[in-house]
C-alpha positions in Angstrom: 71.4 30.1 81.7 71.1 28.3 78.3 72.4 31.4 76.6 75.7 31.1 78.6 75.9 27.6 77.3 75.5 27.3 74.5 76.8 30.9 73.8 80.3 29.5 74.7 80.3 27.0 72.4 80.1 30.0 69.7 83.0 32.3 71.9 85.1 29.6 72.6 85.0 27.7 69.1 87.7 30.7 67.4 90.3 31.2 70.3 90.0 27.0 70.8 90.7 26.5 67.6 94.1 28.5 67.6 95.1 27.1 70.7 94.9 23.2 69.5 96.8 24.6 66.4 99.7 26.4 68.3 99.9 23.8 71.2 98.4 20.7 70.3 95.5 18.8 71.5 97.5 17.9 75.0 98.1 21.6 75.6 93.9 22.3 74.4 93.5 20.1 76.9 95.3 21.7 79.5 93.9 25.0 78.6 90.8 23.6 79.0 91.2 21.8 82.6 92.9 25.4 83.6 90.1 27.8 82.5 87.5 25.0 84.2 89.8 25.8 87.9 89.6 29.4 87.2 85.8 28.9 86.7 85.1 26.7 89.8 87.6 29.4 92.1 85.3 32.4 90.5 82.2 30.5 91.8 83.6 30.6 95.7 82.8 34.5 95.9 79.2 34.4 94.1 78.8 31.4 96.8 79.5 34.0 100.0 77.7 36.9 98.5 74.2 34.6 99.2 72.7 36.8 96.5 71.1 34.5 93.9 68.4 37.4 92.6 65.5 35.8 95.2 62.8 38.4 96.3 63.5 39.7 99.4 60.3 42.2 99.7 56.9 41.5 99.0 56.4 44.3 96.3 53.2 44.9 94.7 54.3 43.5 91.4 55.8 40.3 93.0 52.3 40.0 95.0 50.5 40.8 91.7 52.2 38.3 89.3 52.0 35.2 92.4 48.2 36.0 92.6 48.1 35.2 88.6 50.1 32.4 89.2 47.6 31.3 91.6 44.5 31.2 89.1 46.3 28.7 86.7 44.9 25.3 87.3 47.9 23.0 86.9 50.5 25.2 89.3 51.6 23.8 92.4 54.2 25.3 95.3 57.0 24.4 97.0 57.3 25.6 100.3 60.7 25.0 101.5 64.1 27.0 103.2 63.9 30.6 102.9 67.3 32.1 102.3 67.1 35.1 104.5 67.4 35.4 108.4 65.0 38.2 108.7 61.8 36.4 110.7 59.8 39.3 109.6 60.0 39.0 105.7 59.2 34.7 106.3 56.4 35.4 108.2 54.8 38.2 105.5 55.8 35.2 102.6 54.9 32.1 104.2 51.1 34.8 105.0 50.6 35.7 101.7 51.3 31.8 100.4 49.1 30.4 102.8 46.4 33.2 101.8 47.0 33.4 97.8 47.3 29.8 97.5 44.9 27.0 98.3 46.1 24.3 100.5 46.0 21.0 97.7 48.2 23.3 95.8 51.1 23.4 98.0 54.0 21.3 99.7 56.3 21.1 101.6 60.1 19.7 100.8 62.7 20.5 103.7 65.6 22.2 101.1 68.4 20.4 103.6 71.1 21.2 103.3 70.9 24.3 102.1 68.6 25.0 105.1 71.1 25.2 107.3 73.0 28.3 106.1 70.2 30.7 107.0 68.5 28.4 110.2 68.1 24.6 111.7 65.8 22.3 110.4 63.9 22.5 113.0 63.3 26.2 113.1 62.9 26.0 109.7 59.8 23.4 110.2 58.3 24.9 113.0 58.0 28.8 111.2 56.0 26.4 108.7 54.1 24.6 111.3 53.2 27.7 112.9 52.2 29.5 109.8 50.2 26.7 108.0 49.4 24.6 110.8 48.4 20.6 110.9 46.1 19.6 107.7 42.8 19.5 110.3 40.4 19.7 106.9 41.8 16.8 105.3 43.1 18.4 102.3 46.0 17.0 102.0 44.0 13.5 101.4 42.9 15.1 97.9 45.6 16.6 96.7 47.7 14.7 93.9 44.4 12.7 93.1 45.0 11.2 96.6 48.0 9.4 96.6 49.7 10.9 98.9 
């Protein structure tokens, strides 16, 4: 994402600079506000396509590098809204985090609103309270040193 950034800046600085010379800095301005509309109206389609590049199969490679993942010491998950309406796939992810992962190292944060493009809140919270049930072992009173 960085490169996109701060690649403009070296794109953009050539074509910029002959439009503040031809039009002015109003009109560079103008140009400006335009291409920023164009961008925001390009956005709308990557919006409906739902397709941000998130795993959508538990491959061995994904299951692989998340097992690594789970041996480093300072690593902690977020469990939150999965962007899929297949119950199938959420039930294999939410399995393998509650078995890769030990318990102090995860939690939970409700993704609303974003949530409710796939399912409810509520549907949403109870696939997770069915999967990793209520903390009966007390580990959430150690996790974060115990503050929370």
């Amino acid at each position: 994402m960085q490169v996109a950034y701060y690649g403009a800046y070296f794109l953009i600085a050539i074509p910029a600079s002959l439009v503040a010379r031809r039009f002015g800095y109003k009109g560079g301005v103008i140009c400006g506000l335009c291409l920023f509309v164009i961008g925001s109206f390009i956005t709308v389609p990557a919006m409906n396509a739902m397709s941000y590049g998130i795993v959508e199969k538990l491959d061995d490679a994904y299951k692989s590098s998340m097992e690594k993942l789970a041996t480093l010491p300072n690593l902690y998950v977020k469990v939150s809204g999965f962007p899929t309406k297949d119950p199938t796939f959420v039930g294999e992810l939410l399995s393998f985090i509650r078995d890769t992962f030990p318990p102090y190292k995860l939690m939970y944060a409700s993704n609303w609103p974003v949530v409710e493009m796939y399912s409810t809140f509520a549907e949403n919270f109870n696939v997770l309270h069915e999967t990793f049930g209520d903390d009966e072992n007390g580990a959430m009173d150690t996790s974060y040193g115990g503050v929370i």
